[in-house]
N, C-alpha and C positions, 0 to 999 in steps of 0.2 A: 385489098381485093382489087384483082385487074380493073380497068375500064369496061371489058367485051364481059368479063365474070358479072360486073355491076348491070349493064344493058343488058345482056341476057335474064338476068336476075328480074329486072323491070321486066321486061315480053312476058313471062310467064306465071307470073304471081297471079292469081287470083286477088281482086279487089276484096277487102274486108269490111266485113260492117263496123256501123258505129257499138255495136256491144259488143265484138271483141275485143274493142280495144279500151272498152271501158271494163272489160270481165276482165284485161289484165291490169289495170291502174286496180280495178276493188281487189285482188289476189294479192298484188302488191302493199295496197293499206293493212290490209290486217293478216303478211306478213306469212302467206302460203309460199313459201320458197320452194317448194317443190313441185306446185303446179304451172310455174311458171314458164319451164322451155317447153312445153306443149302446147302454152296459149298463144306464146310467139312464134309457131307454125303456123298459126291463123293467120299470122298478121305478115303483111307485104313490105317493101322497102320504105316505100312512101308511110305508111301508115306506122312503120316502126318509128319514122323518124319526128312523127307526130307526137310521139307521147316521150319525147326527151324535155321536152320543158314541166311537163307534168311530174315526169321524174328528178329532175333539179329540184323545183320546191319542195318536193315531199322531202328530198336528201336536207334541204336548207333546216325545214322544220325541225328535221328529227337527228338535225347536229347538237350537241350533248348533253341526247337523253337515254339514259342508258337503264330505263325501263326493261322491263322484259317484254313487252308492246314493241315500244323501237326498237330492244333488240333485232326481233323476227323482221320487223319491219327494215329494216337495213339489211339483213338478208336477201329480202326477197327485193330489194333496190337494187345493187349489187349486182345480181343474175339477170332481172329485167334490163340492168342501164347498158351490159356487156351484150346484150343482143340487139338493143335498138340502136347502138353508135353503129354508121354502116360501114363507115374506113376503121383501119387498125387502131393507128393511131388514137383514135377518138376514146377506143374500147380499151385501148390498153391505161390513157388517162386514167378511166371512168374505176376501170379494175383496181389499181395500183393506187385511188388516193389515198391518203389520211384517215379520213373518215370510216373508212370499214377497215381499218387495222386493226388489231387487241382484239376482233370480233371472231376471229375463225370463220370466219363464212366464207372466204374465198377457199376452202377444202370439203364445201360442200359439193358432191355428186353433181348437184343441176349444173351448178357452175362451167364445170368440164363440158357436159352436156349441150348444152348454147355453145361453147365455144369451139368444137369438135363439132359442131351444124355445119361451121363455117369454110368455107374452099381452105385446101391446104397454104396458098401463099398471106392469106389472110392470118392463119393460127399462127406460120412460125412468124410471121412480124411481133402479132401481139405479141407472142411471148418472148422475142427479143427485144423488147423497149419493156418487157416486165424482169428481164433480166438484169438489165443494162439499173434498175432503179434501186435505192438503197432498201433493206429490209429494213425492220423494225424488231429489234429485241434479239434475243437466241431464237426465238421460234417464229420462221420466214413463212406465213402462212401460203406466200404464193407459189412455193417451190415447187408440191405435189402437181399442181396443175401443172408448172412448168415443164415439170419431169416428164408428164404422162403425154404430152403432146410432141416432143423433143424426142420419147420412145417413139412412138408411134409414127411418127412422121419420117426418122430417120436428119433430120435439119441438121444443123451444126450444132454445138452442145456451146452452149454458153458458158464464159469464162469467167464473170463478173467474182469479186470477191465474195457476195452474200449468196451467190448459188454454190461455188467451189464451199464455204462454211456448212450451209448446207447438206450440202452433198459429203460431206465428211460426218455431220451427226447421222444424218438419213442412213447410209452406207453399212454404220455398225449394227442399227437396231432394224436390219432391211430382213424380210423374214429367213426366218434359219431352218426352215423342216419342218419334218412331223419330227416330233421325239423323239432320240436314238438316232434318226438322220442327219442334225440341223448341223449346217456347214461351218466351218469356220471363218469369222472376216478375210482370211489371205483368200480363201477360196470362193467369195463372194466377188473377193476384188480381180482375181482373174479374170471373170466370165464376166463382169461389168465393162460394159461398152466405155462409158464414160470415166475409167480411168486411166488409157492415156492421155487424157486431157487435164483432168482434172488434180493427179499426183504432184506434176510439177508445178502447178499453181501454189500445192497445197505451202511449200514450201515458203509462198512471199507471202501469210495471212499473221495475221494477227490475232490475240485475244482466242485461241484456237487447244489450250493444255486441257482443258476439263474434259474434251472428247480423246486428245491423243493420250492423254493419261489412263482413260477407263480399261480396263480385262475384262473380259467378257465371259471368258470362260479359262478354266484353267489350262485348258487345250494348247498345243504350239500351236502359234499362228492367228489366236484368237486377240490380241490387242495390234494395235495400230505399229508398234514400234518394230517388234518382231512380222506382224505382215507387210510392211514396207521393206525392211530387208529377206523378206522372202519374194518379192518379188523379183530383187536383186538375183536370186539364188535360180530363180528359176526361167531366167532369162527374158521376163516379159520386160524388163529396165536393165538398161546397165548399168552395172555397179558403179562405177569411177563416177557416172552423171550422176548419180543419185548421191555420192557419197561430198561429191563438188557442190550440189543444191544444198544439203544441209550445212555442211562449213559455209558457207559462201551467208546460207540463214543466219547460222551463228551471231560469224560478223557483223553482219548490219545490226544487231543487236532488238532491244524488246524487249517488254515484260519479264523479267524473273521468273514468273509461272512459264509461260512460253519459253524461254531460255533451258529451262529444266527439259521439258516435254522434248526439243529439238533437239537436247543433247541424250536422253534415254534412245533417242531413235538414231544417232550416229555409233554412240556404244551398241546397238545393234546390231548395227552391220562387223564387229568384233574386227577392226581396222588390221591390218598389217601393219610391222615399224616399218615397211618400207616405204606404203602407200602414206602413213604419218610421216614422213621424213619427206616424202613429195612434196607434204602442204607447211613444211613449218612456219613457213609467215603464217600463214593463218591460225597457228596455237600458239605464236604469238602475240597476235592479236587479242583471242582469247585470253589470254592472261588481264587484262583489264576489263575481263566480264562480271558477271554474278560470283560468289563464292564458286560454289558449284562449279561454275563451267571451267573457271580458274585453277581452283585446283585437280580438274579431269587433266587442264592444260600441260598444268604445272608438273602433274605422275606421269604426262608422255612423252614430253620433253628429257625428263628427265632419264625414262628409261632407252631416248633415243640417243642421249649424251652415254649413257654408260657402253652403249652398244657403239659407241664412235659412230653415228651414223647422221651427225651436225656438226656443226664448227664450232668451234671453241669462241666463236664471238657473240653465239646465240646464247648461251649461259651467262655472259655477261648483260646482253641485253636485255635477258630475261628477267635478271636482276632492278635491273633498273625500274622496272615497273611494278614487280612484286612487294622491293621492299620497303615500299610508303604506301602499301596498303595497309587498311587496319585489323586485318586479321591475323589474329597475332598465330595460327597454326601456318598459315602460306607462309608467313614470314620464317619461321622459326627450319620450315621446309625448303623454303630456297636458300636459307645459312648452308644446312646441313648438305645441299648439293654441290655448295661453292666450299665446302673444306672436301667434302670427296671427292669433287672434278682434280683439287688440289694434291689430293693426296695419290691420285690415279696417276699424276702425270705432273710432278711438280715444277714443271716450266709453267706453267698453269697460275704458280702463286700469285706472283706479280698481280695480272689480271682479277683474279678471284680476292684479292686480301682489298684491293682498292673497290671492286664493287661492292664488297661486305660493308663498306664504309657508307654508306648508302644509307643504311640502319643508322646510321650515328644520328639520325633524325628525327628517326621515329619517335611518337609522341611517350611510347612506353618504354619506361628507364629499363626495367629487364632484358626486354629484347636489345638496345642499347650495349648494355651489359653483355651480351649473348654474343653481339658481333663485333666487341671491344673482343671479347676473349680469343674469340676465331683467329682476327688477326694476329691477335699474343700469338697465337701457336703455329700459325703457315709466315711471321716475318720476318724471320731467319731465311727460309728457304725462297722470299719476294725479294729480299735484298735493300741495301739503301736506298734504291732509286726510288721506292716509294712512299719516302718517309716526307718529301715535301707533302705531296697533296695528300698524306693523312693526318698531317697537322692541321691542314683548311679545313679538312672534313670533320676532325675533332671539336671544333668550335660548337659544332650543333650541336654535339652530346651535354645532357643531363650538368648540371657544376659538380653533382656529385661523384663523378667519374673525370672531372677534369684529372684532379691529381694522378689518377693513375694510367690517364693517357697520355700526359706528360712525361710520367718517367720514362714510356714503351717508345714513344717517338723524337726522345732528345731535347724536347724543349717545352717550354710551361705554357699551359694550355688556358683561352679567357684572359682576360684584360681586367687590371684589378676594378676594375671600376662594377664588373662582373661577378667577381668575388666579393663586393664589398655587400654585408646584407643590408643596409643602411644606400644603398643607391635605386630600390627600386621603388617605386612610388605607387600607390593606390590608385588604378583608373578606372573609373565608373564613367557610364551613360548620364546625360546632361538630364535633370530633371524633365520629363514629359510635363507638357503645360496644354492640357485641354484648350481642343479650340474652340472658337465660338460657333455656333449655331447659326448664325447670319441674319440678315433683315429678312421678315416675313415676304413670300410670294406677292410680285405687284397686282397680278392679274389673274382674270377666271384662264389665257390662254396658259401663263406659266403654271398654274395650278394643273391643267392638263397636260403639260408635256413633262416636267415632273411626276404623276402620275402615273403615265405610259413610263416613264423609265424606272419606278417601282416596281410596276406589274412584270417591266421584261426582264430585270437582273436576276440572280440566282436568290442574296441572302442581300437584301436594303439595309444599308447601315442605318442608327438612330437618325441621322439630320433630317436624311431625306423623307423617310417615315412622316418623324413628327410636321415636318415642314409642309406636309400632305395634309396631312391630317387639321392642321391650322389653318391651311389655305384654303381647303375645300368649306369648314364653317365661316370663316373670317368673308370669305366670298359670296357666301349662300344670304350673311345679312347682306351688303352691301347690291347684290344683282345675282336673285338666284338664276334668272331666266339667262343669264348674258353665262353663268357661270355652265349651266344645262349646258348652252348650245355650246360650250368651247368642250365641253366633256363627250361631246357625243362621236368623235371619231375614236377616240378609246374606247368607250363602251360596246360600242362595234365588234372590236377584235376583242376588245377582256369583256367577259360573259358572270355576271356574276348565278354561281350555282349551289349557295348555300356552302356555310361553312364546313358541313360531313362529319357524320357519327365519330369517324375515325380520325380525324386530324386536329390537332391544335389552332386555335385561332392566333394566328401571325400577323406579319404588317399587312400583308396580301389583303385580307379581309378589310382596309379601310376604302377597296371597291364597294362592300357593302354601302358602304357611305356615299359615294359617288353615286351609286346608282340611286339612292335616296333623292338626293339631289336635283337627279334629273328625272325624277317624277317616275319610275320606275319601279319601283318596289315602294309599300307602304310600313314601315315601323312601328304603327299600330295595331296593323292587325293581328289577331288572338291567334297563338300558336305561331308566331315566324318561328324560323328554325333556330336565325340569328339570335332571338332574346331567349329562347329557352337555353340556347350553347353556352352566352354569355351571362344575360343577367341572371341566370338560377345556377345554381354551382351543382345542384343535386340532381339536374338534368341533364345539365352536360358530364355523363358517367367517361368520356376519354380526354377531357379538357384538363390541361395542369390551372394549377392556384395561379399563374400567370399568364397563363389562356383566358382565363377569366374573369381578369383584372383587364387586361387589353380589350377584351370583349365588351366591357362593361362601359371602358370609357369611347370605344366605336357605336356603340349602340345607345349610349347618353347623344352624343353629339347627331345621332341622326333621329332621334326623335325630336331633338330640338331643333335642329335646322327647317323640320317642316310649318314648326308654330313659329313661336318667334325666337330667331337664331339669334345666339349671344355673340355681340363684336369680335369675338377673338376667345379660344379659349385657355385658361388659367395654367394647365400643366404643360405648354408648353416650354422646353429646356430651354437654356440659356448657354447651353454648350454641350457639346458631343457625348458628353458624360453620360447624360439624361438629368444633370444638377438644374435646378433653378436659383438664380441669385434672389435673396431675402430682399433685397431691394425693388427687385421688379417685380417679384410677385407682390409687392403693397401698391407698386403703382397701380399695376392688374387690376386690382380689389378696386380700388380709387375710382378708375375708368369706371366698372362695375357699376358701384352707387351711384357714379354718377349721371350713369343710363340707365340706372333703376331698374337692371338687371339681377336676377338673383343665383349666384351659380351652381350649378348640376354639383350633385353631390359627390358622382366617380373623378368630375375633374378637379376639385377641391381637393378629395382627398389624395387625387396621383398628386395635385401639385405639394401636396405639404410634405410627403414623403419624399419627395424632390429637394427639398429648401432644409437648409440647416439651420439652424440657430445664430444667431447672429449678437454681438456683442456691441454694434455701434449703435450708440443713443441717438442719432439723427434717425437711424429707422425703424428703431424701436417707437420713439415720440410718432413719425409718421402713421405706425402701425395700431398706435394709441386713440390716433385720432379716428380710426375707422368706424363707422357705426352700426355698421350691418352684423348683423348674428355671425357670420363669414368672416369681418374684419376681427370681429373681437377674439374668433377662436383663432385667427392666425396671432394677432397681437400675445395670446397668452402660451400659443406654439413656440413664439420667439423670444417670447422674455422665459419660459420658464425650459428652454432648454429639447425640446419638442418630444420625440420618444425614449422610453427608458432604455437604460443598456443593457443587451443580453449578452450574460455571464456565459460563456463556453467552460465545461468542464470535461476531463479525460475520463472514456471508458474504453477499456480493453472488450471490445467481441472475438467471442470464440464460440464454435459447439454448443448449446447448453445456455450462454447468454440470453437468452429473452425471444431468441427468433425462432418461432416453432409454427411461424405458419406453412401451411401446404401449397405448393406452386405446381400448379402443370409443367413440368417440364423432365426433360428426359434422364436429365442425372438430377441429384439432389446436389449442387457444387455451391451452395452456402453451406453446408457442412465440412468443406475445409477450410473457410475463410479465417483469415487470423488478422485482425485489423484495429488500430484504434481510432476508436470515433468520439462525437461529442454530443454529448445532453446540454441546453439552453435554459436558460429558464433569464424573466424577463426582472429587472431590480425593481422593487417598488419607488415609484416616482413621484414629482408634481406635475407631470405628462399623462401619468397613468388616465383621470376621465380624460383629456384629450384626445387619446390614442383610441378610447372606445366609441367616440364620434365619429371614426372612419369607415367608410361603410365597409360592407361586411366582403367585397372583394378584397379589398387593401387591409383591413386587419389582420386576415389570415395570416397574410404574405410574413410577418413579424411575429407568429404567436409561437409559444418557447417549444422546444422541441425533444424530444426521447429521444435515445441513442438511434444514430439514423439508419443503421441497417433496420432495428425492429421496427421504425417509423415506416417503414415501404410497405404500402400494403398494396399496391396494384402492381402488376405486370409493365404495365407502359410508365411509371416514372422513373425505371431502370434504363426505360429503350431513350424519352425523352432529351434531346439536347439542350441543354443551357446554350440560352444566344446572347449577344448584347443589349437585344433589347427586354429582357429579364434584368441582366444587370442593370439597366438604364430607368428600372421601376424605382430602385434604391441605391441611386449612387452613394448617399451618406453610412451604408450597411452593410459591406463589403465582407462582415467576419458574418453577420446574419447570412447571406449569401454561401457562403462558404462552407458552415455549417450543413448548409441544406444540400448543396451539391455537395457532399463529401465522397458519399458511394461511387457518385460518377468520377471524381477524380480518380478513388480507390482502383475503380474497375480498372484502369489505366495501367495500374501497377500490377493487377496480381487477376486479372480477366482479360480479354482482348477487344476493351471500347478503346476508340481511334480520336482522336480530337478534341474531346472534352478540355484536356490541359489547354489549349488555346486562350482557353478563358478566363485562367492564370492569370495572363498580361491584364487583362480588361479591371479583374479585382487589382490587380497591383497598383494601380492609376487610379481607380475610385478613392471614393473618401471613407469615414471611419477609422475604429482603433482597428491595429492588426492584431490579431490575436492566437488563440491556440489553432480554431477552426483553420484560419489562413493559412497558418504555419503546417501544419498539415496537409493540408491540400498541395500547398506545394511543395512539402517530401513525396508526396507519392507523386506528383508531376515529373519530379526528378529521378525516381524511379521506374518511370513507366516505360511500357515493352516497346515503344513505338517510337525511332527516331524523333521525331518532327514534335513529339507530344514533351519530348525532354529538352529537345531545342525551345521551346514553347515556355516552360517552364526555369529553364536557363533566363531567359528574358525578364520574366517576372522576378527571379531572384537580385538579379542585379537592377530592374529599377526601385524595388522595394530597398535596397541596399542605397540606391540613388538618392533617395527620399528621406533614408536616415528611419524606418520603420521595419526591417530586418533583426530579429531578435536571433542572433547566430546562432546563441547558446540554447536557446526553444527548440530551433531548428535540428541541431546539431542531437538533441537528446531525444529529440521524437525521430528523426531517422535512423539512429542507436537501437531503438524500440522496433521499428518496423524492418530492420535489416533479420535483427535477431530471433523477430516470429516469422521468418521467411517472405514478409509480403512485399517489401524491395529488396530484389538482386545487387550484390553490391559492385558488379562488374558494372551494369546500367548508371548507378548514381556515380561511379568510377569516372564514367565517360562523361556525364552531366558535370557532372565540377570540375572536371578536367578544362571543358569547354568554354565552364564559366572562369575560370585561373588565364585560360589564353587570354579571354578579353585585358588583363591587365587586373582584377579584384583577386589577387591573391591573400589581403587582409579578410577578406570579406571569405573568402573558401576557408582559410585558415580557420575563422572564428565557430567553423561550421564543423570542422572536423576535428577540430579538438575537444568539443563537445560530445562530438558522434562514438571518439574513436574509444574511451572507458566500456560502453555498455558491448560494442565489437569484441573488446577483448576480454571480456571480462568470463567468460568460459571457454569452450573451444570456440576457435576465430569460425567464422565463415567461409567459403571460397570465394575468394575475389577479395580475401579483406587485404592483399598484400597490395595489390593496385591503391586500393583507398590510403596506407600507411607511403607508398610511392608520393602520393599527392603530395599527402601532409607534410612530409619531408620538405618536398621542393616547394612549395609555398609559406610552407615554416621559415624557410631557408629567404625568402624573397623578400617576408615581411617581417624578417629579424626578431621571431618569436623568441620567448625562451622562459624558461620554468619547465619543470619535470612531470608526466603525466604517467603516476603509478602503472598504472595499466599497460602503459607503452614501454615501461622498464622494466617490466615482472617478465614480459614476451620476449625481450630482447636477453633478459639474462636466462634463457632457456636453451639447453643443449642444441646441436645442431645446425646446419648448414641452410635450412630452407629459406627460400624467398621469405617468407612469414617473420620469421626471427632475424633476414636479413634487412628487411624493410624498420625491423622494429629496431634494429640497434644503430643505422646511420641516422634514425628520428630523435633515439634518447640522446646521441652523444653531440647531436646539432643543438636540442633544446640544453644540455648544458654546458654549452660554451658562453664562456664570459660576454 
């Protein structure tokens, strides 16, 4: 607002009483949002500006409470705070913060209403510094307002990236007609003011496919791709600009989703070869994009080369990039463009026969093989001169094609030392050696800043967790008051709000604790939300068996810190694992008795499932000596071997197996599952009463288990993720673990869960036997749809290999099993053992696939099994296997030419060489 706007403003107001301005503070408490730009016509500058601190506390109080009370009530804050800020500035703050996001109420009527009170240089301010601020989520709630003032006023149209996003979802669902009339997006986008501004924007955004993908109708013109080149068409854009903005997108690259979207909308515009021959660097470029955009690059190139309308040096370059990609279709399609460019014009050979060479790298022996051959047939018409540099270039091919790229190039290809199968040697990752946990937190100040850097990180690893969680008891005996006050600038900013119906209790929740601490919340009192979530397992109906074992021991340790807090408490690890050494949990005990302490019975039992058994007589006699009812059950934990072992046994689920429960959901897709799982059951022991003395959080976590698909009986322990600190409950039970997360691993393989296999590595490094359970979990790791999830599981195979706890031959015949009922793809586990043979463990893939490869062939092969048989070959070949695998000589002595039969007979006739 001007100055002379504001002084005029002051002359003419009318003075207000004190009950308007208390009839809009009461309007605003209980959240009449809609009588409020009426009651702020009563009210004057002055007396507007009066009720902004009234307005601040009420906003302070009712920060997160998301009641349906404070709902309204932040509403009607909201509308009231944007009419008493007098400058823009102030309003545009008050409008845009944090606090009333996720709300929708800045698309409430009144809102607009106060803000359209205001002189026009006043509105477009605010909504230029509401422009200029980030949004929040897909749905910018302040856009409407922005729009409707930005119309109306005529202003400048703001360019910001969450209004252009905006204004691209708003745009298609902006109204279409009555019935019978309703217009098409092209035709929407004509008549819109704001699209010349806002189109070429649309070009530099991001995260933007889910709106340019949608049709709206089947109509031309009704989706984004086709009305952006119709506007091309009808002159409101020039083509060449608009055709220049999307390549030009392309390039800078992005999202795959977006990459997709921006290339439906260049195919749009139906290019000319001439206008694609303008830009070829730039589909050059492209060629090192997404599949997708790659190969669009790759069929225009191509058809500009046959049209002569490029150089004869862009098909070689374009070589160059394509053929060490791993798809093996681009590949196989840029061969075939470099024997026709050859065959069109055979000056050309020379060139075309040396870039084919190119391939002699690629990781797949076929394709290899594919551009061995090419050159066989265009090196006659290439001539001598290029037989040096296709001798260098041979070196990279496959051993299995040395000899016959020897004889094509005049000279013997690989160095015996190469040839010799006896030169290559086993290379494994160095044992993983857990590390230590550290000295406990010195003070109440590191106890808090620790603290703050749990609260701020995404996922706390165990140290920092536990080291919380120890410091904050360990502190509270020693000075809870010193420990309060170093706590209280955290509690400030972290708010603790009840663990929630709907979430797991995590490391986050050891705020609970803090806030205990600092006198803050009472642990006593009847109905917290905390001890129903955790210490009753039947009331917390969304908490997992390790939600509630976490819970159990945050919620032990803060009822005790308010009586009398135990020195330190018992489960805390001894290293990152979540293990505690036998050793020190006696000292623990020791300290214990000898403060005449008695300890909590959830930390007892985390700690014993922590601690293995132990064989040295010094701490066993220690252990002996204990005299508390505590000492004596660990003493006979540790001599008699602690919990029994559960037995994993093999079942096949399918259809009809045992799973017939009903799930809300929209297909029925456990009716095509084909998967093997495992049933537990626990060995009777002299553990066994010990085991029943755990309470009844931590006994769960080990009790035997039914086939684990029929085991699921809620919705959410499909959605749940396995973290470390699950693992970190039972480092010694890594196959019990395993067992239990089976599904989740499954889903990996043969549904679209992300991540899980991570977890892989985390069991790979715990302790226990490895067994079926494990072995399992990571075949389907190594089969799963998701890059990063088989890199994941790549890891875990070779340190389990590192450790000497890798049963190939397990391995080897349960991924035989799950190839052949379809739930790993054999092309994925292809690439998976490929990845792990690069590291240098070609004994270790070998021991896997020889295993595997009887139950593949044993009726008709798979697709992809000739990749698998590629493997075995060249790692057969590395680690001088040999003996005859019926299976792989029945395929090889089979009619025919195909890759299948060809993979199977350079395997039989390597495994029977002397």
């Amino acid at each position: 607002m001007s100055t002379a706007t504001a002084k005029s403003t002051d002359t003419v107001a009318p003075a207000a009483a004190p009950d308007a301005v208390e009839a809009l503070l009461a309007a605003v408490r209980e959240g009449r949002t809609g009588e409020v730009p009426v009651l702020l016509t009563a009210l004057g500058p002055a007396e507007r500006r009066s009720c902004l601190p009234a307005l601040k506390e009420l906003r302070r109080t009712s920060r997160g409470d998301w009641s349906k009370e404070a709902n309204r009530r932040m509403g009607a804050l909201l509308v009231a705070g944007a009419g008493c800020h007098p400058g823009p500035a102030g309003a545009a703050t008050w409008i845009g913060a944090r606090d009333f996001t996720g709300r929708s109420w800045a698309r409430h009527p009144a809102l607009a209403d106060v803000v359209e009170a205001q002189p026009v240089e006043w509105q477009t301010e605010v909504v230029a510094r509401l422009a200029a601020k980030r949004g929040s989520g897909w749905s910018w709630d302040l856009y409407p307002l922005i729009e409707r003032v930005v119309r109306r006023t005529g202003c400048t149209v703001p360019a910001s990236d969450d209004f252009v996003t905006e204004w691209l979802r708003s745009a298609a669902g902006a109204d279409r007609g009555p019935r019978g009339t309703a217009t098409t997006l092209l035709e929407r986008l004509r008549t819109d003011t704001f699209t010349p501004v806002m189109l070429p924007r649309l070009f530099e955004l991001d995260d933007v496919s889910w709106p340019l993908d949608n049709t709206y109708t089947t109509r031309s013109g009704d989706n984004w791709p086709a009305a952006i080149a119709g506007l091309a068409e009808s002159g409101h854009f020039g083509r060449e600009e608009l055709i220049d903005l999307c390549l030009a997108r392309l390039v800078r690259g992005g999202k795959t989703a977006d990459q997709r979207s921006f290339l439906a909308v260049l195919t749009a515009f139906a290019p000319t070869p001439q206008e694609y021959a303008a830009r070829v660097r730039d589909l050059l470029v492209l060629l090192d994009g997404p599949s997708a955009l790659a190969g669009h690059a790759q069929q225009v190139l191509t058809g500009l080369d046959e049209a002569g309308l490029i150089e004869a040096e862009a098909v070689v370059e374009a070589s160059a990039v394509v053929l060490f990609r791993s798809e093996k279709k681009l590949v196989r399609a840029q061969l075939s463009w470099l024997e026709q460019a050859a065959k069109r014009t055979p000056e050309r050979s020379g060139p075309a026969v040396l870039a084919a060479a190119g391939a002699f790298g690629h990781p797949d022996s076929a394709l290899q093989e594919r551009a061995l051959n090419l050159v066989a047939r265009r090196l006659k018409a290439a001539g001598e001169a290029v037989l040096p540099e296709l001798r260098l270039a041979a070196e990279a091919l496959n051993p299995a094609h040395h000899a016959r790229a020897g004889e094509l190039f005049g000279a013997p290809v690989g160095g015996a030392a190469e040839d010799d199968d006896t030169a290559w040697a086993e290379l494994l990752p160095p044992v993983p050696v857990p590390a230590p946990l550290g000295e406990p937190l010195a003070g109440p100040v590191e106890v808090a800043e620790e603290l703050a850097v749990l609260l701020a990180g995404g996922r706390p690893d165990v140290a920092v967790f536990e080291r919380v969680l120890d410091g904050l008891v360990r502190h509270a005996h020693r000075d809870r008051a010193a420990l309060a006050r170093a706590l209280e600038p955290v509690l400030r900013v972290n708010q603790w709000r009840d663990v929630g119906r709907w979430r797991d209790c995590g490391p986050g929740d050891v705020l609970y604790l803090a806030v205990v601490v600092a006198g803050k919340a009472d642990p006593h009192r009847p109905g917290s939300v905390f001890r129903n979530k955790g210490r009753n397992p039947l009331r917390g109906t969304h908490n997992t068996e390790y939600g509630n074992a976490l819970a159990a021991r945050i919620g032990e340790a803060a009822e005790r810190v308010t009586a009398a807090a135990p020195p330190y408490l018992l489960a805390t690890p001894t290293d990152t694992t979540g293990a505690i050494a036998a050793t020190v949990l006696v000292e623990r005990l020791a300290g214990y008795e000898a403060a005449g302490v008695t300890p909590g019975p959830a930390d007892l039992s985390a700690a014993l499932l922590r601690t293995a058994p132990t064989a040295d007589p010094s701490v066993r006699a220690a252990a002996d000596r204990l005299t508390s009812a505590a000492g004596r059950w660990v003493a006979v934990w540790l001599r008699d071997g602690g919990l029994p072992v559960q037995v994993s046994e093999r079942v096949l689920f399918a259809p009809g197996a045992g799973y017939e429960r009903k799930r809300r959901y929209w297909d029925r897709w456990w009716e095509e599952l084909r998967r093997i799982v495992v049933t537990q059951r626990g060995s009777a022991g002299p553990a066994g009463p010990a085991r029943e003395r755990l309470a009844a959080e931590f006994r769960v976590l080990l009790e035997g288990t039914t086939p684990s698909v029929a085991r699921v009986r809620r919705a959410d322990e499909w959605l749940r993720e396995p973290t470390v600190h699950w693992a970190a409950m039972l480092p010694h039970h890594r196959e019990e673990l395993a067992a239990r997360w089976l599904d989740r691993f499954a889903d990996c393989a043969d549904r679209d869960r992300r991540g899980t296999a991570g977890m892989l590595v985390v069991l790979a490094e715990a302790g226990g036997p490895a067994g079926l359970a494990l072995h399992l979990a990571l075949g389907y790791g190594l089969g799963a749809r998701h890059p990063e999830d088989r890199a994941a599981a790549v890891d875990a195979l070779l340190v389990l290999a590192a450790r000497g706890d890798l049963d190939g031959a397990l391995l080897g015949r349960e991924l035989g099993e799950l190839v052949t009922l379809g739930t790993v793809k054999p092309v994925r586990l292809a690439q998976a053992l490929t990845a792990a043979a690069d590291t240098g463990a070609h004994a270790t893939v070998w021991s896997v696939l020889a295993a595997a490869l009887p139950s593949l062939l044993a009726g008709e092969a798979p697709r992809g099994a000739a990749d698998l048989l590629a493997l075995a070959a060249d790692t057969a070949r590395r680690s001088a296997a040999r003996g005859p695998i019926p299976e792989v000589t029945a395929t090889a002595a089979r009619p025919g030419t195909s890759r299948l039969v060809k993979e199977s007979r350079t395997l039989r006739d390597l495994l029977a060489t002397p």
